[in-house]
Structure formats: structure tokens, C-alpha cells
N, C-alpha and C positions, 0 to 999 in steps of 0.2 A: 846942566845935565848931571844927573849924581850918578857918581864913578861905581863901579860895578866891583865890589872886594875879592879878588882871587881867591884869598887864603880862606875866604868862609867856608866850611863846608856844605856840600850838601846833605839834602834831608835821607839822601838814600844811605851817605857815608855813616850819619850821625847813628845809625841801626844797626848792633850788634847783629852777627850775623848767632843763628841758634845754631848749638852743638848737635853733630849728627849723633845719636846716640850708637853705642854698638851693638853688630848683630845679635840674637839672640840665639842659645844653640836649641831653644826652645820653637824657632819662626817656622821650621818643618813642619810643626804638629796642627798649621791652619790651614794648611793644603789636607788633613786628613777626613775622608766621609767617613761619619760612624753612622750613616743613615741605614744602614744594611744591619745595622750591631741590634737593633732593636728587635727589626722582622727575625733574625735569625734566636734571637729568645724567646720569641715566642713561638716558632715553630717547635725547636727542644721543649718547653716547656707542655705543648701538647701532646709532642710525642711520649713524654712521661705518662701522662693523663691517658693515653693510649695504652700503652705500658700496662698500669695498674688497672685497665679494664682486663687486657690479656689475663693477667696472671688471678686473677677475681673468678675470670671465668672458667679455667681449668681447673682452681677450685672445686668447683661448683658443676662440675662437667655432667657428672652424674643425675644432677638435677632435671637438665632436661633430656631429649632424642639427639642422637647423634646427627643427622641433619639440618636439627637448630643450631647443636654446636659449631659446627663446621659454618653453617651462614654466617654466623657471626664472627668467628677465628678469619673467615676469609674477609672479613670487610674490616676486619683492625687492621689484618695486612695491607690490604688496596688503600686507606688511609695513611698508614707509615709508607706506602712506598712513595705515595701523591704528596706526604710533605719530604720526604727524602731528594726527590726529585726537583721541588720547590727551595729546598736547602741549596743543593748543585750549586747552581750559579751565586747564591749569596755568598757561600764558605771563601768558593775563588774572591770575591769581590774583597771580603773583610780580608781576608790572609794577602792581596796588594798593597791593601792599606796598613795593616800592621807593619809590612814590610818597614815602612817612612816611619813608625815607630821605633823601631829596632833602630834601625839607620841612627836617631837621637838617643836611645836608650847606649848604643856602643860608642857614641861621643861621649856623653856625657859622663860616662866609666874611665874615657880616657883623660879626659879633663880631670877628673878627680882624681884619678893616679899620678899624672905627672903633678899636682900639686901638692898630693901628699908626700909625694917624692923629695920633692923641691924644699917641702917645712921640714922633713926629717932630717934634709939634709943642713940645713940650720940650723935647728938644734945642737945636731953633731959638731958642727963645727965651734958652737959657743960655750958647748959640752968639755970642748979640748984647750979652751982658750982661745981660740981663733977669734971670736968674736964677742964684744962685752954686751953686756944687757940690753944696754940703749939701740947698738946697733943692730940686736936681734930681733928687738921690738919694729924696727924701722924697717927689715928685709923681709919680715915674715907675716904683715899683713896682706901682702898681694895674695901669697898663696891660702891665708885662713880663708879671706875673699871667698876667690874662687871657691873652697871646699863648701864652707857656706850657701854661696849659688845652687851650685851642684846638686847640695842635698837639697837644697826645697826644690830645683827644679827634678827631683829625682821621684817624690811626694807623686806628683803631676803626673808624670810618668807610668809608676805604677798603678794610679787609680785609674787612667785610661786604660793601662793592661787589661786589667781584671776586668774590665769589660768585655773586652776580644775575649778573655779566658770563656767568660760566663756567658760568651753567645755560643762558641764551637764546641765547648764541654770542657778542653782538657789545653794545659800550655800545649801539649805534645801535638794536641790536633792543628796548631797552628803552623808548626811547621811541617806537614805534611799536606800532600798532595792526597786527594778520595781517589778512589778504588774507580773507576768508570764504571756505571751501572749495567751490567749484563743482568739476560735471561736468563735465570740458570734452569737444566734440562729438568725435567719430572719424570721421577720414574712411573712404570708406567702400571699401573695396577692390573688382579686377574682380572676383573671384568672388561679391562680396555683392550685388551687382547687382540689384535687380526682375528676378522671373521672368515677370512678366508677359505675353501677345503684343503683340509688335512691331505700329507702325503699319504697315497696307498699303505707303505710301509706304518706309519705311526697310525692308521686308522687299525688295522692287523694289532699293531703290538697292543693300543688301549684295549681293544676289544679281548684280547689276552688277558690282560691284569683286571677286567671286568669279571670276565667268567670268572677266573683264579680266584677271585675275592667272596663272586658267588657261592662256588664250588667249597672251599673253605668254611664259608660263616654255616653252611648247608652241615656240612660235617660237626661242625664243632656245636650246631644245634643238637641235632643227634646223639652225641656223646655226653652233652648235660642232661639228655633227659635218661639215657641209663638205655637207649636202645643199639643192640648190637648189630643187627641187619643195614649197617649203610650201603645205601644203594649209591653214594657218588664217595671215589675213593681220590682223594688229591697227591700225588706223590709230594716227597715232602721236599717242601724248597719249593713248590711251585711257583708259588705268588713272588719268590724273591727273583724267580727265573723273569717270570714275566712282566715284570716291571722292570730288571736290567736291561729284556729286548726293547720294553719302551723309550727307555731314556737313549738306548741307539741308536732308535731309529728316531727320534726329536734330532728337531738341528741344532748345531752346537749356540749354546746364548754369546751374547757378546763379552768382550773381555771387559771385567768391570772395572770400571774408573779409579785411580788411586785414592782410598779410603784409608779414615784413621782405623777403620775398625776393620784390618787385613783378618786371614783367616787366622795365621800366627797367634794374633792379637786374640782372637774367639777363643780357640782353643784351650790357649792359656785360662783365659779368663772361667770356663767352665770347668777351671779343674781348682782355681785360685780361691783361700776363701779371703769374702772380700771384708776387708775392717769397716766400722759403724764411722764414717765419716760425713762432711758437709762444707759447704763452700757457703758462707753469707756475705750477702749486699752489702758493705757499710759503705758505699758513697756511689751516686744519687740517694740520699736520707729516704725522698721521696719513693724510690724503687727497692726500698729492703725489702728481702727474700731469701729464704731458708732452701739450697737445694742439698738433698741427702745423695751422696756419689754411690753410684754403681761399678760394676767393672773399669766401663767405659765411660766416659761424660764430655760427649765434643762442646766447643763453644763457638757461638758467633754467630753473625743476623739469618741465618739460610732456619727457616723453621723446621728442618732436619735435624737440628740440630737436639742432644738434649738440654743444655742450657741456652734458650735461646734468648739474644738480646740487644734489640732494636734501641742500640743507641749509639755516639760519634766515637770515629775512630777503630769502628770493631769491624773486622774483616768478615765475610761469608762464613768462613770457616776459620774460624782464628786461632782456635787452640785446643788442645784437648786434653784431661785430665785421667790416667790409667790406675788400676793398682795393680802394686807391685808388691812381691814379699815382703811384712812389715808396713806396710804401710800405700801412698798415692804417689806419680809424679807428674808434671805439668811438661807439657812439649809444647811448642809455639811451630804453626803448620802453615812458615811461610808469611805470616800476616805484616800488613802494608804498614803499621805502629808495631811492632813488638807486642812482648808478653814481658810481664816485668813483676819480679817476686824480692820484697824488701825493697823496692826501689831499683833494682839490678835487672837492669836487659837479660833474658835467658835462652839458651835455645831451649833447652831439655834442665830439669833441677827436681831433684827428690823434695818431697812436702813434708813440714814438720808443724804441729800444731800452733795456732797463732801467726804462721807467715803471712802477710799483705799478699794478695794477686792481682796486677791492676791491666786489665784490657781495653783499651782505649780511655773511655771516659768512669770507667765502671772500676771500682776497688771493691775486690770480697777479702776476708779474712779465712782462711782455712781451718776447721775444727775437728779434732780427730783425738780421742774419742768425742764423738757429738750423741748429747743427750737430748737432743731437740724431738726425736720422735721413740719412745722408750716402747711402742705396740711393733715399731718395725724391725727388731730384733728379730721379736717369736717370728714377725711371718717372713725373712728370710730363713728363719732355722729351719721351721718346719719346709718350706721351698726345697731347703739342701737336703733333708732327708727323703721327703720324698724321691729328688732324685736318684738318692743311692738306691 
């Protein structure tokens, strides 16, 4: 019988065992869905395309009847709301998953600090003679290492960023939370008016300001034609008499809702003259747009708006642009991203020409004086004179 060798090894012995490799600070990034990141570019990307029908069409407003208009103004909206809507739930989905980006993007910051830390501080010490060449060479490959890693895995990083950037619109949009979709109320126009009947009293007082106006246009016939027998004499002030009984006896309207365009705000404005200024588009390239400023210029998605603009990150009512003696300024109305001029969060900031304005995903440049429309001059001048 042949003896059986202790000391031989086995076949399991004889097999290196493989090195567990170490983790990477990059293994976060395969738990990430970018499955959302796509639908949600091409919803923005629609919505642009949307965009540029709007603003095509009020161009061209004139072209057709006001009820073609409006059919159509109202089915770009029902479309922006239907993918807004459809947006909802993606934006949530992508902004959890960024989050597990972030999470590596602020590893990976600190990894590279502490090892730059770590080489500076070797140098320094071989700087002072603490340490001679060889042995600088010998301590200070771990931390190149590392800073090495860092930066290629940083590469990686940002080119996944920039995907999240370019599906939400804006870094900014990414950390924030959307506005929750409310109705917002309509005002309510004359013809939709309660058919109701009229109180006795305000039936009285119209019928007052009827005659009055009768009685009046009656007389002032008569006295253009050079005849002096008026048989209907109106004391003077009537019409003014009878239209104050109306407005008394009407019931009081409601108190109206906090607006940028308070009375204050009016008043001013119709006595202010207002400088040749303008707010342009430069970023979406796609959505360039020239708006010439008025008094008053609110901004943000509600199409009440006069700059109005259906795109991420921009509040209902987001901001609004006034003038002021000398010149415009920007007030930010509450909105859920800021209003940000030069880069700088603002609440309220006077305008100088060439400043950035960036409202969510949208940056205009501020121009003042703006030469872009040289016919709109005359026809505020002659506006103003008339008025006087």
C-alpha cells in the first residue's frame, strides 16, 4: 500500500487566493437611473418648440381674427400645461437620483482635499529640510495617487452632471423643489358678469346716468349747430352727479388681490417718463426674444403676465421689472428659485445697462438705451402728448 504524503499540498492550497480589489468611490454611480434624464429632454425640448410657436404667433397676431387667436394661444397653453404636468413626477425622480450623485461628487472633493493637503504638507516639510529628496519621492506618491484618481474620476462626474443640468434646464433647478400645480383664479370679464336682476337702487341710478348722457349729447347737438332755443337744459355737473349715485348704489367689488401693479405703482407710472429700454433672451439660444419694458413688466409662467415664459424653474409670478427715475429695477415677488442679477441672489436691485437677469432657466441681458425698435420712440412721444 503506498503511504499517503502529509506534507503534499492540496490542489485547493496550491491556488493563490485573488486580491479583493478596493472599493471604488465611484460604485454609487450604478445604483443611478438616468432612465427619466432622457424623457425629461425631450419634454424641455418641446416645450421650447412650443415656445417659439407662441411667440411667432403674437407676432403675427394681426394677421388673423381675434378668435383664431385665442384658439390657438389657448391650445399652446393646454399643451405646456399637459407636458408640465407630465414633467411633475420625472423632475422628482431625476433630483433623487442626482441626489446619489452629489453624495460622490462631495466624496470625491474630500478625497482630493485631504490629499492635497497631505502633498503640501510634504513638500513643506522637504522645503525646511525635514525631509531629503528620496524620501519625499517615497511619501508623496500615495497622495499624487489618489489626486490622480480623483481627477479622472471627477471627468465622469461631471459629464453625468450635465446631463441632469440639461434635462431640468438649470443647476439651480436641481436643487429645488416645483411649485405644486394650482388653478390660478381668472378674472372674470364684462361679458361674464351675473345675469342676475339689478338692485332697485342701481336700476334708478343707471337709468340716471342714461338720461344724463342723453340729455347732454341732446344739448351739445344743438349748440353745434348755432341753435339757441334748447328745449332740454342739463344743470351742469349732471352726468357727473349721476354716475356718483351709480357707483353707490353698485355693491362694493372685492378687495383685489396683492398685485405688482398696486395703485401707488399706476399712478407713479402715469406721471413717470419712461426710458427706451429692453430685456433680451440670451439663454435658451433657442428662445431669443427682444421685450421692449413698459412702466411695468411682471414676469413668470401665469399668461398675465407681460413677459410671459413657459419654462423650468420660473414661478407664476416670479418677478417684475418697474421704472424708476433714471432708469428700471428688478424686484423678485417671492419666487420659489430667486431672481439673480450678475449672478447675485436679489430681492429688489436698480438696472444698469449690460447686467445678466437669470430667472430660473432663462438669462436675459438688460439694454438701456435699446435701439432695437427706433419707430417706438415717436409712437410713445406722440402717446405722451396726447395725453397732456
Amino acid at each position: 500500500m503506498k503511504a499517503v504524503n502529509a506534507s503534499a499540498p492540496t490542489a485547493a492550497a496550491e491556488q493563490p487566493t485573488a486580491p479583493v480589489p478596493p472599493p471604488s468611490v465611484l460604485d454609487p454611480l450604478k445604483s443611478i437611473d438616468v432612465s427619466t434624464l432622457d424623457k425629461l429632454i425631450a419634454i424641455r425640448q418641446e416645450q421650447e418648440r412650443i415656445n417659439g410657436f407662441r411667440a411667432k404667433a403674437k407676432e403675427k397676431k394681426t394677421a388673423v381674427t381675434d378668435a383664431v387667436f385665442k384658439r390657438v394661444m389657448d391650445d399652446y397653453a393646454a399643451r405646456t400645461t399637459t407636458l408640465e404636468q407630465q414633467s411633475l413626477p420625472l423632475r422628482e425622480q431625476a433630483r433623487a437620483e442626482y441626489r446619489k450623485l452629489k453624495t460622490v461628487v462631495v466624496e470625491l472633493s474630500r478625497r482630493g482635499g485631504q490629499a492635497k493637503l497631505e502633498k503640501d504638507e510634504l513638500e513643506f516639510r522637504a522645503a525646511v529640510g525635514e525631509l531629503t529628496e528620496a524620501e519625499l519621492a517615497a511619501k508623496i506618491r500615495d497622495p499624487q495617487g489618489i489626486l490622480a484618481q480623483c481627477e479622472a474620476d471627477q471627468k465622469h462626474t461631471d459629464t453625468l452632471k450635465a446631463r441632469f443640468v440639461e434635462a431640468l434646464g438649470s443647476e439651480e433647478a436641481l436643487e429645488t423643489e416645483d411649485e405644486p400645480p394650482t388653478r390660478e383664479a381668472q378674472p372674470v370679464r364684462s361679458d361674464e358678469q351675473p345675469t342676475g336682476p339689478a338692485p332697485a337702487s342701481l336700476r334708478m341710478a343707471a337709468a340716471m346716468v342714461h338720461a344724463a348722457h342723453r340729455a347732454e349729447s341732446r344739448l351739445a347737438s344743438q349748440n353745434d349747430t348755432g341753435d339757441g332755443a334748447a328745449t332740454v337744459v342739463v344743470p351742469r355737473g349732471a352726468v357727473r352727479l349721476a354716475e356718483q349715485a351709480a357707483a353707490a348704489a353698485a355693491p362694493p367689488p372685492p378687495a383685489p388681490a396683492a398685485s405688482i401693479d398696486d395703485q401707488d405703482e399706476s399712478d407713479d407710472a402715469e406721471t413717470m417718463m419712461v426710458a427706451l429700454a429692453a430685456v433680451v433672451i440670451i439663454e435658451p439660444a433657442s428662445a431669443s426674444q427682444e421685450f421692449q419694458l413698459g412702466s411695468i413688466n411682471s414676469i413668470g409662467r401665469s399668461d398675465e403676465n407681460q413677459i410671459c415664459l413657459i419654462h423650468a424653474g420660473i414661478s407664476r409670478k416670479h418677478a417684475v421689472i418697474k421704472a424708476i427715475p433714471g432708469g428700471f429695477s428688478i424686484k423678485d415677488l417671492g419666487s420659489q428659485n430667486g431672481t439673480f442679477v450678475n449672478g447675485q441672489r436679489v430681492t429688489e436691485k436698480a438696472l444698469t445697462d449690460g447686467d445678466t437677469i437669470a430667472v430660473g432657466s432663462v438669462r436675459f441681458v438688460f439694454r438701456m438705451p435699446w435701439t432695437g425698435a427706433a419707430s417706438a420712440t415717436a409712437g410713445r412721444a406722440a402717446a405722451r402728448s396726447a395725453k397732456r
